[in-house]
C-alpha positions in Angstrom: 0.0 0.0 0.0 1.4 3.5 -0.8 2.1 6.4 1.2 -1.4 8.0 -0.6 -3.2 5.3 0.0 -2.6 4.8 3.7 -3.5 8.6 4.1 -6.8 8.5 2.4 -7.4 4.8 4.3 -6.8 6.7 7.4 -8.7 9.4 6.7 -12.0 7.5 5.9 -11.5 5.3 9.4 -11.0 8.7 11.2 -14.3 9.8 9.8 -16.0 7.0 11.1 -14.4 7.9 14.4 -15.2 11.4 14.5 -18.8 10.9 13.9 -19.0 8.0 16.6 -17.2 10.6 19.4 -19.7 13.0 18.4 -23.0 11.2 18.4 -21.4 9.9 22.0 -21.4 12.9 23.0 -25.2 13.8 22.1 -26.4 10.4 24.0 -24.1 11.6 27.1 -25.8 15.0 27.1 -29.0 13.7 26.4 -28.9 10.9 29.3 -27.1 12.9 31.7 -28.9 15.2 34.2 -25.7 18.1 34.6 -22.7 18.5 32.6 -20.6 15.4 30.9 -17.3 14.7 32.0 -15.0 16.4 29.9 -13.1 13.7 28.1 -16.7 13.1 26.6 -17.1 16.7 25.7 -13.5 17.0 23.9 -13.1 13.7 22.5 -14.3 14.3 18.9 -11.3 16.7 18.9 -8.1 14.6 18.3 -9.9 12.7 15.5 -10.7 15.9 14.0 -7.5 17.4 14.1 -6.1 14.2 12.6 -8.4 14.5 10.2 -7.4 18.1 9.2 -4.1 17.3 8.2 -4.8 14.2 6.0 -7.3 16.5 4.6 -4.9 19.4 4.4 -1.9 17.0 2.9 -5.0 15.1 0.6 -5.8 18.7 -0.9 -2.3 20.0 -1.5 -2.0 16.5 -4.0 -2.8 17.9 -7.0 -0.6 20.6 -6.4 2.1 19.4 -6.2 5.3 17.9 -8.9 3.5 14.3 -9.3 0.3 15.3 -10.1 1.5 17.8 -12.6 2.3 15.8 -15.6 0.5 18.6 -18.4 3.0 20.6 -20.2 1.4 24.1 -20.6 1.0 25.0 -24.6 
C-alpha cells in the first residue's frame, strides 16, 4: 500500500471515528442530568485534528510535482 493510500485509508476510518465521538457525545448529554465529563465533551477533537491534516496534505496532491504531468501549450 502507498504512502497515498494509507492517508486516504486513514482518513475515511477517522471519519467514522469522529462521527461515533460525536454522536457519543449527544447520547451523554442527552442521558445525563448536569454537565458530561470532559473527556466526553473534547473527545471528537483529536480525531478531528487528525483528520485536518490528511485532509490538508490530501488537498495539497494535485498541487504538487506528481500530479503535474500537463505541459502548458
Amino acid at each position: 500500500m502507498s504512502w497515498n493510500e494509507w492517508i486516504r485509508q486513514s482518513h475515511r476510518w477517522l471519519s467514522i471515528v469522529f462521527t461515533l465521538t460525536v454522536l457519543a457525545n449527544f447520547v451523554a448529554r442527552a442521558i445525563s442530568t448536569g454537565e458530561p465529563p470532559p473527556w466526553i465533551t473534547y473527545a471528537p477533537l483529536p480525531p478531528l485534528f487528525l483528520q485536518l491534516f490528511s485532509g490538508l496534505y490530501m488537498f495539497a496532491l494535485p498541487y504538487t510535482g506528481k500530479g503535474r504531468t500537463k505541459t502548458r501549450a
